[in-house]
C-alpha positions as CSV (number, residue, x, y, z in Angstrom):
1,X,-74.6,-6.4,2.4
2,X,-78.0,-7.1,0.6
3,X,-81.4,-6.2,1.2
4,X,-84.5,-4.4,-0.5
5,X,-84.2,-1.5,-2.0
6,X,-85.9,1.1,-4.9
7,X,-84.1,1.8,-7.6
8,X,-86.5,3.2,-11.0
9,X,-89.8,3.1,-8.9
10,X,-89.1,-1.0,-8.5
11,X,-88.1,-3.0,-5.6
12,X,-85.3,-4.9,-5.9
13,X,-83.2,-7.2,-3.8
14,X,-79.6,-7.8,-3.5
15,X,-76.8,-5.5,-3.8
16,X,-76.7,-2.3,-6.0
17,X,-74.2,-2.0,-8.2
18,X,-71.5,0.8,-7.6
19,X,-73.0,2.8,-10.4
20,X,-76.4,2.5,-9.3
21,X,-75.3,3.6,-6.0
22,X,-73.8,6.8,-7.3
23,X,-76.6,7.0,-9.9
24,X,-78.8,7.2,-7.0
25,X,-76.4,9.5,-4.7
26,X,-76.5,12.2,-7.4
27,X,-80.5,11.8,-8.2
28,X,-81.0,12.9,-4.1
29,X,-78.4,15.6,-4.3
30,X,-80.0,17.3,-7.2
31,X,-83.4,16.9,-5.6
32,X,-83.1,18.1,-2.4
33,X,-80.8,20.8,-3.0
34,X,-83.4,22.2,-6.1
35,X,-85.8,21.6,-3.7
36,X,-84.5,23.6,-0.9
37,X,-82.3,26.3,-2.9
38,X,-79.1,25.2,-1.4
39,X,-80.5,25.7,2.1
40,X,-81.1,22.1,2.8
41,X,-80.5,20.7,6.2
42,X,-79.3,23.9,7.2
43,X,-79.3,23.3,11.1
44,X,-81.2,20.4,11.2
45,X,-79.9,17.5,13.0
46,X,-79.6,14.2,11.0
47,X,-77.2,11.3,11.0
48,X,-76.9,8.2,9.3
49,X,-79.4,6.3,10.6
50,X,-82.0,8.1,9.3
51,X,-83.0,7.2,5.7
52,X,-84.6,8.1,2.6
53,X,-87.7,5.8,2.1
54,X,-87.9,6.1,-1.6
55,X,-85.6,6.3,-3.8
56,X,-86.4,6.8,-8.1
57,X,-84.8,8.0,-11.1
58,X,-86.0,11.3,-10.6
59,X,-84.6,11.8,-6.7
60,X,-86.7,11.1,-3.4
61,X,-90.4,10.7,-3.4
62,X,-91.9,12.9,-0.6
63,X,-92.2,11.5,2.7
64,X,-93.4,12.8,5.7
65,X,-93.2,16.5,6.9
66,X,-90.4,15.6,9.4
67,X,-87.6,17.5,7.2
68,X,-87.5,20.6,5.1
69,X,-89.9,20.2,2.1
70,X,-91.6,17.2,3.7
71,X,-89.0,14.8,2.5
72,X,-88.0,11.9,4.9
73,X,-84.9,11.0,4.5
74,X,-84.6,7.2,4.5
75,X,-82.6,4.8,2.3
76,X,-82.6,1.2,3.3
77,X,-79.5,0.6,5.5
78,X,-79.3,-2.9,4.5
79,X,-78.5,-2.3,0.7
80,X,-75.4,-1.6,1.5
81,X,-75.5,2.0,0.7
82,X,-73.5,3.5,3.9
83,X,-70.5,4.4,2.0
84,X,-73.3,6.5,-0.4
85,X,-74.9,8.2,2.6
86,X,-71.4,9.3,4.0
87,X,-70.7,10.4,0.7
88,X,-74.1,12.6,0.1
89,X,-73.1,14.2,4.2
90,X,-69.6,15.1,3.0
91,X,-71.2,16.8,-0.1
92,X,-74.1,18.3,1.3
93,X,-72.0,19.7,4.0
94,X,-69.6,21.3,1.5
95,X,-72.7,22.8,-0.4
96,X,-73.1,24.5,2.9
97,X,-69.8,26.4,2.8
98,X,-70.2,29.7,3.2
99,X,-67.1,32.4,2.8
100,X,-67.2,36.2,3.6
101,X,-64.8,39.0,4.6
102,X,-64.8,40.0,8.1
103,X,-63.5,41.9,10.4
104,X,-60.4,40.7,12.0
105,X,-61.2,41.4,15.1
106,X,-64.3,39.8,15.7
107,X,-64.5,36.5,18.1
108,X,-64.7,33.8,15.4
109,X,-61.8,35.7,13.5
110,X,-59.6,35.5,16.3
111,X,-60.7,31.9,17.6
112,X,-59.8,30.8,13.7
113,X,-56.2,32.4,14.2
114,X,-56.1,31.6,17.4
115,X,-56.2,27.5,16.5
116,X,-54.0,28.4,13.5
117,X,-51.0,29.5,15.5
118,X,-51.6,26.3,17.9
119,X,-51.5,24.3,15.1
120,X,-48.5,25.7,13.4
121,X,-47.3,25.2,17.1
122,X,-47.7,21.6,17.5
123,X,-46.3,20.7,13.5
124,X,-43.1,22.8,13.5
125,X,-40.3,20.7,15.0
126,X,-39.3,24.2,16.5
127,X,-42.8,25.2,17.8
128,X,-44.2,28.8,16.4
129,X,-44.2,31.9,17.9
130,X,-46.6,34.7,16.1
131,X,-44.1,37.4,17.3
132,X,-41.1,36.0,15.2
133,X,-42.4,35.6,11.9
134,X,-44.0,38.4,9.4
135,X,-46.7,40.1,10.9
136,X,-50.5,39.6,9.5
137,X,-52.6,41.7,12.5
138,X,-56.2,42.9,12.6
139,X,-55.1,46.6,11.3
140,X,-53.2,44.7,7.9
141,X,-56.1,42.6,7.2
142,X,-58.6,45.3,7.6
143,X,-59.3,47.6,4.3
144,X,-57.6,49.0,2.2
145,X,-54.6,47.3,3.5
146,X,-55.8,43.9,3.4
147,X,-59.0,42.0,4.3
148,X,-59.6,38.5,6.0
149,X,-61.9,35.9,5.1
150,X,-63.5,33.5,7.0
151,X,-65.1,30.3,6.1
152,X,-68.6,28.9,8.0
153,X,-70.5,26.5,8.0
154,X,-73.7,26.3,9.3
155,X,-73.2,29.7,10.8
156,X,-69.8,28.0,12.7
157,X,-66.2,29.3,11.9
158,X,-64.6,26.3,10.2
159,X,-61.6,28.0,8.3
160,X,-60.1,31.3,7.5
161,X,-57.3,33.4,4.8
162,X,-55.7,36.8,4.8
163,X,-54.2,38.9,2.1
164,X,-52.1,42.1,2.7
165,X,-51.7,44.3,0.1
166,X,-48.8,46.2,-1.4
167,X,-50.4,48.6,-4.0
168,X,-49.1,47.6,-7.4
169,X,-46.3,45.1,-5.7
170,X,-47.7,41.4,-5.1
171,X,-50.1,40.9,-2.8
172,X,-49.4,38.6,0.3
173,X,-51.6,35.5,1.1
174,X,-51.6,34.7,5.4
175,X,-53.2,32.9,7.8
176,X,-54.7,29.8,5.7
177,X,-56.3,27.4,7.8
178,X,-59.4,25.1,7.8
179,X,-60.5,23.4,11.1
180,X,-59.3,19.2,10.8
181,X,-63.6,18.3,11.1
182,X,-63.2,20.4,7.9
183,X,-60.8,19.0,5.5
184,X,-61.9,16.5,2.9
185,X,-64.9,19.2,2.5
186,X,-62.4,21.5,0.1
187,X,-62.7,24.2,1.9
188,X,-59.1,25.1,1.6
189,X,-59.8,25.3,-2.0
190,X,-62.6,27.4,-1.8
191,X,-60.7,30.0,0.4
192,X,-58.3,29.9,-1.9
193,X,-60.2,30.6,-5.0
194,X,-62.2,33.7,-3.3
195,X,-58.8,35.4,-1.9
196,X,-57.6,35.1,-5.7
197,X,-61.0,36.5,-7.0
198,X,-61.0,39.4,-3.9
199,X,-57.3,40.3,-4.8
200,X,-57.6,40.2,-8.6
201,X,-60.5,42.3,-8.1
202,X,-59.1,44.7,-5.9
203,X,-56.0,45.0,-8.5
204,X,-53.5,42.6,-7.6
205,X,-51.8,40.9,-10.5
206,X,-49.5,38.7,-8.5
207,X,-50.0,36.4,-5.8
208,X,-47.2,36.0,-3.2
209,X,-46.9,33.4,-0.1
210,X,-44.6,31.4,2.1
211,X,-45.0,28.3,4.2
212,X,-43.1,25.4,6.0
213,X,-41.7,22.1,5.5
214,X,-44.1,20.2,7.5
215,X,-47.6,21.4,5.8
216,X,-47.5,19.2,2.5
217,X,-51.1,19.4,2.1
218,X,-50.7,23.3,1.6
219,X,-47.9,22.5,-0.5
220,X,-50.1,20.4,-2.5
221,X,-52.8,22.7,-2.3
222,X,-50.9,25.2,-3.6
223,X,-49.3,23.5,-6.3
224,X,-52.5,22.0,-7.6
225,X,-53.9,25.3,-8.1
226,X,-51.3,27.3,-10.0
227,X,-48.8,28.3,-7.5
228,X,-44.8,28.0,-8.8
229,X,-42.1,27.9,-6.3
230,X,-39.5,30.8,-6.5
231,X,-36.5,31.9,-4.7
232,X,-37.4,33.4,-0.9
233,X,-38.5,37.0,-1.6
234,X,-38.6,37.7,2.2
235,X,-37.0,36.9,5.6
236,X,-39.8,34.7,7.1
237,X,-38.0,32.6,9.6
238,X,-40.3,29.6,9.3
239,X,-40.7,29.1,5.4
240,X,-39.2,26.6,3.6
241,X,-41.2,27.2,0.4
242,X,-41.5,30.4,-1.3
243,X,-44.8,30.5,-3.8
244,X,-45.8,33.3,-6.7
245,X,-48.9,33.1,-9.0
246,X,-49.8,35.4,-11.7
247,X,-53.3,36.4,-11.6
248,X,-54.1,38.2,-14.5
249,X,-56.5,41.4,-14.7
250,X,-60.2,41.2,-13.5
251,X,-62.6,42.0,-16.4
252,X,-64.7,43.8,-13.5
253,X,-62.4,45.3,-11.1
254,X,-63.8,47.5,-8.0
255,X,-63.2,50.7,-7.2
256,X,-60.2,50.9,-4.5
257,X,-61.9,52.4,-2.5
258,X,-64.6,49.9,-2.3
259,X,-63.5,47.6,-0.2
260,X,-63.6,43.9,-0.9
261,X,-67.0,42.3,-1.6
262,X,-69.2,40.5,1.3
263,X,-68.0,41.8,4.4
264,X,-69.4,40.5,7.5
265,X,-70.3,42.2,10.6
266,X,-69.5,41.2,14.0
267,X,-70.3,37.8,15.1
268,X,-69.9,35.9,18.1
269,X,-68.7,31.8,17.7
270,X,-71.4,29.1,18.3
């Protein structure tokens, strides 16, 4: 589609270019996340149909006070710059990601395990049942034997990871799921990175997990990031894949008895 649009403080019409597009889509970012320390849009309503009415080389020119930091966001929908709008939500809404340890027994922690063990239920040509397989509960992933994380955004439990720990034996990664509105936002990576960081800090050298057949974007999740497939090293009766990753030493490990960093209190889901 063509139309008006600004591009270097001049209207133009026609049809960006794909690098102007993206040119443009990385100008906003940086703007309005500087200008709102990361905490832009945060639980305010927007969709695509509301647009950025000036677009520069510098970002957004200020608008009206109808958003955070008086910036309207407007960008003419007839320059054909949908597919650069849904791209600036996708990443504005990972930006938002927020992971922190909490307690397993919290409503949101058990809501996220909760649709993890339905989903395991619905993929796995034999169904799951929680009560068959190694265990993972609240009193494993609570400190010092393990912790669980969970993954929000905008306040709202999107994903969550466990790790159980074995003192100098490798620690054990469980319960890895993100919410399907979630994925594409890399959430999974993210959760994945911070229960490395977590364990490595907490002394773990070695990272140990198991999953099934059917979940080949955990499979590629896992591969992608490190993880080398090694003969079964338990009796899991719904793994087909058996995964180990050396972690290495922490430069700045915590005290045992410290607990793992960021732990959440008690909160109820939105």
């Amino acid at each position: 589609m063509t139309g008006q649009y600004t591009y270097q403080g001049q209207q133009r019409t026609g049809t960006p270019h794909p690098w102007t597009r993206y040119i443009i889509l990385y100008n906003f970012l940086d703007y309005v996340l500087d200008r709102s320390s990361g905490e832009f849009l945060a639980g305010v309503p927007y969709s695509k149909q509301t647009w950025a009415k000036g677009l520069d080389d510098r970002g957004l020119e200020d608008g009206d006070a109808r958003h955070p930091g008086g910036i309207e966001l407007r960008i003419e929908a007839q320059c054909g710059c949908q597919a650069a709008m849904g791209e600036v939500e996708r990443l504005l809404n990972a930006a938002l990601v927020t992971v922190a340890v909490e307690d397993p027994a919290t409503p949101d922690a058990q809501w996220c395990i909760g649709q993890y063990f339905a989903e395991l239920d619905q993929r796995f040509e034999t169904g799951f049942d929680p009560t068959r397989g190694i265990s993972a509960d609240a009193r494993e992933l609570t400190w010092p034997a393990g912790f669980l994380l969970i993954a929000r955004i905008r306040g709202r439990a999107i994903g969550c990871v466990g790790l159980k720990r074995h003192g100098a034996a490798p620690a054990e990664m469980k319960r890895m799921w993100v919410a399907r509105e979630a994925r594409g936002l890399g959430v999974g990576r993210r959760l994945l990175a911070e229960v490395e960081d977590r364990a490595r800090a907490a002394g773990a050298t070695v990272m140990h997990l198991e999953t099934n057949g059917t979940l080949k974007e955990a499979i590629d999740l896992y591969r992608r990031n490190g993880y080398v497939e090694v003969a079964p090293f338990n009796r899991e009766p719904y793994a087909h894949h058996w995964f180990e990753k050396r972690l290495g030493r922490s430069p700045t490990r915590r005290a045992a008895s410290g607990g793992p960093a960021g732990r959440r209190g008690s909160r109820s889901r939105p």
